[in-house]
N, C-alpha and C positions, 0 to 999 in steps of 0.2 A: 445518511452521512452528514453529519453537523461540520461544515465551515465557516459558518458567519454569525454572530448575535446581534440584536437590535441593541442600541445604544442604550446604554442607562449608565445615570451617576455613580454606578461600583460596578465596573461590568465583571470583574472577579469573583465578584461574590453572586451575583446574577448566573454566571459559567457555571460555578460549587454547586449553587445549591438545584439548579433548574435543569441543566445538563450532565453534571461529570456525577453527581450523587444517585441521580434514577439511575443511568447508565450502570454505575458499579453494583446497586441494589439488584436493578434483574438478571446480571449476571450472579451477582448472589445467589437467587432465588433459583434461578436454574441448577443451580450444583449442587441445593442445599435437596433440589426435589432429585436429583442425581442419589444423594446422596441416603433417600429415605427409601428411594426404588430397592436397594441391595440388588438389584441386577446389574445394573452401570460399571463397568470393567473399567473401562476409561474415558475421559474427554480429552475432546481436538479443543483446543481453543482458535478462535482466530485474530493473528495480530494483524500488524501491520509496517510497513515497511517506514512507517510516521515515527517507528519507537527507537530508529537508528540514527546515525549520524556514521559521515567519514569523516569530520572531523574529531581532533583530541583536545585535551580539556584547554592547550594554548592556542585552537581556534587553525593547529596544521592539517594538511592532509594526509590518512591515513592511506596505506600504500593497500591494505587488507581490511575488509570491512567484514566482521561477522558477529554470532548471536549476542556477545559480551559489550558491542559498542552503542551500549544505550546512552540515548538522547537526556541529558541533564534537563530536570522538570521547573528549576528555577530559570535556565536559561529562557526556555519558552514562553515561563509566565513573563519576564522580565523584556522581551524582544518582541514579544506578540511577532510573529513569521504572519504570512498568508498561509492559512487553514490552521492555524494556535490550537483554536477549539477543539480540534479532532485529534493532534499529537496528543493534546491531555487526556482525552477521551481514553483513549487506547491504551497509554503507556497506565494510565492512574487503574484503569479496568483489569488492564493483564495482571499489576503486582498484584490487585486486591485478591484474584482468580486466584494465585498461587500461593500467596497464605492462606486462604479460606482452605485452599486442597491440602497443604503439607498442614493443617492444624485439625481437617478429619478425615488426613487419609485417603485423599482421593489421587488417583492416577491421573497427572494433567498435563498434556502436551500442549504446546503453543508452535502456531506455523507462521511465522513471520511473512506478509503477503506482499507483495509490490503493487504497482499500478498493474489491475489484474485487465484484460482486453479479449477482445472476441463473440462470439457470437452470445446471445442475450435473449429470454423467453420474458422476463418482464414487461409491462405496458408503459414504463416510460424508460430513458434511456439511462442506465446505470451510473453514477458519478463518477467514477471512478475512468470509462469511456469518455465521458464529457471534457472532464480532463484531460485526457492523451489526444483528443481530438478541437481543442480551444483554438489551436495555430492555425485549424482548417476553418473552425465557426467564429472566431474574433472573440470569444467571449473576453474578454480582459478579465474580468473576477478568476475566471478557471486558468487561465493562460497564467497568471501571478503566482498561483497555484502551483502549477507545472513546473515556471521557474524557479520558484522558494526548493522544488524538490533540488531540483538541479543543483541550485544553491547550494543546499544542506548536504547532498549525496554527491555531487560533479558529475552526476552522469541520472540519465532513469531508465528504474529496473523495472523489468517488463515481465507476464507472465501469460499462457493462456488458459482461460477460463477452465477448459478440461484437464489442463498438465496441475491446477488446484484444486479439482477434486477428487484428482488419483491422489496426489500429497497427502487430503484428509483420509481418504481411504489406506492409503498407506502408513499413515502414524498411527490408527487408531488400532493396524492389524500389526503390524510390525513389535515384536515382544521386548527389543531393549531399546524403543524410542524415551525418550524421557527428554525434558526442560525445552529450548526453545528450537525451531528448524527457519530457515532463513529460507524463503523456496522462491528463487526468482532463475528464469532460463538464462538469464546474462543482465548484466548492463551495456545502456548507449548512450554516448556522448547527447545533446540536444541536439545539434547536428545531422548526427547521424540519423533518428527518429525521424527528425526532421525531411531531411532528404528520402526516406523508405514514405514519410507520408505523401509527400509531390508525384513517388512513385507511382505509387498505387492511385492515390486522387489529386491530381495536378487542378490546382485553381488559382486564381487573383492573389486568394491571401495569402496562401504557403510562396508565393514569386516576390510578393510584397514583404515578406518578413525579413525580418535583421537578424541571422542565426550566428552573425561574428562578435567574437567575443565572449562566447559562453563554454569555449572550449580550449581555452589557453593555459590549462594545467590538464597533466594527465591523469585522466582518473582513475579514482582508487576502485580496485575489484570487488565489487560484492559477493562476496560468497556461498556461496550454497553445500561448499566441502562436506560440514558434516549431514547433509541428507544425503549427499550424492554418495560418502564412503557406505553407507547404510545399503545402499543398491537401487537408489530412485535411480532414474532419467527424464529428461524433459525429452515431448515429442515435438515441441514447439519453437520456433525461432521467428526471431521480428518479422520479416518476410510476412509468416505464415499470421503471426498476431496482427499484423496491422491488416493485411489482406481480410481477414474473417473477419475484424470490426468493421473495417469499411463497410462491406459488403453486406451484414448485417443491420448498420445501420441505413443504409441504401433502401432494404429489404421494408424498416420498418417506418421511413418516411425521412428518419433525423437529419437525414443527408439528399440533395437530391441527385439525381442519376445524371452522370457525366460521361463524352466521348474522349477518348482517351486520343 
């Protein structure tokens, strides 16, 4: 997961050519070897929750947030947010994805993903956890991160790890999936995450933290309508996602074991 690039004298053109071009290329190359298999019925794509925005294009807040409220790619390049690299990444990867499919043909679904959390088989800890988990470990770089979501969305949307790979299993089996699915269990204020995380792991820096003022508009609902009409369900709820990353990450050292 690319958030940050070293400096250089054109760092736009440094992005293009060195991250956002391989990026769109091997997502090419996978579709295109999809595409020579004639077995391949369909592809899941995955997005990300980087490709939305609650806001509209006067910078209001949207009261409904769903698949059609994409993130404007001049704004990004022009405001550079915390994590820039990775919006472009996503948003520039997914359109390339769905021309390349409706120009040969291929069946392509996209699962729009949030900050995905929960338990983890990988040997280092997932970014995506690092992130949700910045307020417990100080990192600033991640924590900025977090906020920028907050920022951009007024609230963040949580998901867990198992309730996204029923998602993919369910768009790829599911007969009239088509274009993009938004799969987040709910939204929560900063705040609120906040307080579920002291829950679960109460320390120095979540007592230390300043969570006022990040929730003085009410935020807009993130959607998931059109997977849920479709017949998904999420098993998951914050509780249950924060509880399993903790605890996971406990498991694998990232955190160390605390008396409650």
């Amino acid at each position: 997961m690319e958030f940050y690039v070293q400096a250089t004298e054109n760092v736009d053109n440094y992005v293009q050519e060195n991250i956002i071009e391989p990026a769109i290329q091997g997502t090419l190359n996978v579709l295109r070897s999809c595409l020579k298999s004639n077995s391949v019925k369909r592809v899941v794509f995955t997005s990300s929750i980087s490709t939305v925005t609650s806001r509209d294009s006067s910078g209001k807040w949207r009261p409904l947030v769903d698949e059609s409220c994409k993130i404007p790619i001049q704004h990004v390049m022009h405001t550079k947010p915390s994590g820039w690299v990775y919006v472009l990444v996503k948003v520039l990867t997914e359109d390339a994805a769905f021309q390349f499919a409706k120009e040969n043909g291929i069946d392509l679904v996209s699962t729009i993903t949030p900050t995905i959390a929960g338990p983890f088989l990988t040997p280092t800890v997932p970014s995506s956890i690092q992130v949700l988990l910045s307020p417990i470990t100080g990192e600033s770089e991640l924590l900025a991160i977090l906020t920028a979501v907050n920022t951009r969305m007024g609230s963040i949307a949580l998901a867990h790890i198992e309730d996204i790979c029923r998602v993919h299993i369910f768009l790829m089996e599911h007969i009239k999936a088509e274009g993009r699915y938004i799969c987040c269990a709910r939204s929560w204020t900063m705040a609120e995450v906040i307080d579920h995380l002291k829950k679960e792991y109460p320390c120095p820096a979540l007592e230390r933290l300043d969570d006022g003022g990040h929730d003085s508009i009410i935020p807009s609902e993130i959607s998931s309508k059109k997977l849920k009409v479709m017949g998904f369900s999420f098993k998951y709820e914050i509780k249950d996602i924060i509880r399993d990353t903790i605890s996971s990450c406990i498991h694998h050292g990232f955190l160390p074991s605390i008396i409650k």
